[in-house]
C-alpha positions as CSV (number, residue, x, y, z in Angstrom):
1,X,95.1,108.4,58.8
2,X,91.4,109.4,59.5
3,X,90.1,110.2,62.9
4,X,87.4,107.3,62.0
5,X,90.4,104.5,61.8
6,X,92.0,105.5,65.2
7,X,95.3,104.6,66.4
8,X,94.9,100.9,65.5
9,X,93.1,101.2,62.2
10,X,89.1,100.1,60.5
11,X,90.4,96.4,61.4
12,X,90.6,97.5,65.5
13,X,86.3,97.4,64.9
14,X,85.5,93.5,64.5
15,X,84.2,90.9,66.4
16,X,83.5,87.0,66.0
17,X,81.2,85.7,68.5
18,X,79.4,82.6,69.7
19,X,75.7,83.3,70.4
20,X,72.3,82.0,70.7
21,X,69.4,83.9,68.7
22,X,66.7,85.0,71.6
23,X,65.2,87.6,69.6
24,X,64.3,88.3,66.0
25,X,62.0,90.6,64.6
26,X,60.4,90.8,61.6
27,X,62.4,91.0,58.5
28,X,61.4,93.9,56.7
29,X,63.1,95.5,53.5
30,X,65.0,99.4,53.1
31,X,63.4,101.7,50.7
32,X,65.8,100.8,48.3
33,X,64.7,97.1,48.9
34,X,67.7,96.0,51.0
35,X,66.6,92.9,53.6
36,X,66.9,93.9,57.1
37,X,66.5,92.0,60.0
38,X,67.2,92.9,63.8
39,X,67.5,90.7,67.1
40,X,69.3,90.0,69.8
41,X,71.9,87.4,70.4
42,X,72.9,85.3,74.1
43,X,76.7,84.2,74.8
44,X,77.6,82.6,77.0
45,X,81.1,81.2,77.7
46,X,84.4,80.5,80.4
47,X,87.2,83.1,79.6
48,X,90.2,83.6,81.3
49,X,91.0,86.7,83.6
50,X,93.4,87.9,85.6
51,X,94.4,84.5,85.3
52,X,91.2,83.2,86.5
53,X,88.2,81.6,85.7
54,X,84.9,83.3,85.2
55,X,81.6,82.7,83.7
56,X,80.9,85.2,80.7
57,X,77.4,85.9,80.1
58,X,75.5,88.8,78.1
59,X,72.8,90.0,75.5
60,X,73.1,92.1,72.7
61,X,71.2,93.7,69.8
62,X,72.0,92.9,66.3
63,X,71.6,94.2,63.2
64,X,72.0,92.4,59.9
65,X,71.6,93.0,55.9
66,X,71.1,91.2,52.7
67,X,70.5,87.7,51.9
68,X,71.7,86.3,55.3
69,X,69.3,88.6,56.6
70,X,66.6,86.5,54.9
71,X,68.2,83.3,56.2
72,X,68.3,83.7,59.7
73,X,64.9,85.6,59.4
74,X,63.9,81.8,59.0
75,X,66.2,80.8,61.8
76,X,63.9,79.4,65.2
77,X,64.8,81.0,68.5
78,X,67.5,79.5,69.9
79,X,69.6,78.7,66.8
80,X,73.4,78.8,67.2
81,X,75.5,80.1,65.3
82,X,78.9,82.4,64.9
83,X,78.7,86.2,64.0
84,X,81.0,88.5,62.4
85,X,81.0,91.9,62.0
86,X,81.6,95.1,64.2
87,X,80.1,97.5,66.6
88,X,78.4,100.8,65.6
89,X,76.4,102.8,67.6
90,X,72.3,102.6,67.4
91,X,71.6,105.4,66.3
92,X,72.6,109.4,65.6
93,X,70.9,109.5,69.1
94,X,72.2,107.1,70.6
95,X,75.8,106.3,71.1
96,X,75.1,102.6,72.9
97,X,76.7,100.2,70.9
98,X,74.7,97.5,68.4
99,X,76.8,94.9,66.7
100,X,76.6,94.9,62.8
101,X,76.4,91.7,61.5
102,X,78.3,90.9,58.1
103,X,78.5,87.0,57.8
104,X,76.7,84.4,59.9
105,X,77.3,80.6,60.2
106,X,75.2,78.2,61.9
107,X,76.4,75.9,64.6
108,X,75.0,72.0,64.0
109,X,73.8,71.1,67.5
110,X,75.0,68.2,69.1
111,X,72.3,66.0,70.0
């Protein structure tokens, strides 16, 4: 086992997660052509703690590649929809986390 994989393994490193785009920038393309688009995502939710109720709430950054890059590029603020992926840090920099996006699927609102 690598030191990257960990105790638990590369599956310990994923995430699914309701959210609400509140931020999108620009999609713009690697040099090798690559879509790129980067954001931030809102959830908001009731979990369960300590065997008690609380109200979860939060932003965070996103990154995301390829063609669903290009589809939510189109998305309006305040889309929802559920994201997949894991957490890496920002940069070589910066070891605050960013989730990496790999598969998004929009939530039909009800209304």
């Amino acid at each position: 086992m690598t030191e990257e994989q960990g105790a638990i393994g590369p599956a310990a490193n994923s995430f699914k997660l309701a959210a609400t785009l509140i931020e999108c920038d620009a999609l713009r393309l690697t040099p090798a052509g690559v879509p790129v688009l980067k954001g931030c995502l809102e959830h908001r939710s009731l979990q369960t703690e300590n065997g008690m109720q609380r109200e979860v709430r939060f932003e965070t950054d996103f990154v995301l590649l390829g063609d669903q890059a290009r589809l939510l590029a189109q998305a309006p603020l305040g889309t929802s929809l559920i994201a997949s992926g894991f957490m890496a840090a920002r940069s070589a920099r910066s070891r605050q986390g960013v989730m990496h996006i790999t598969s998004i699927e929009f939530v039909a609102s009800g209304g």
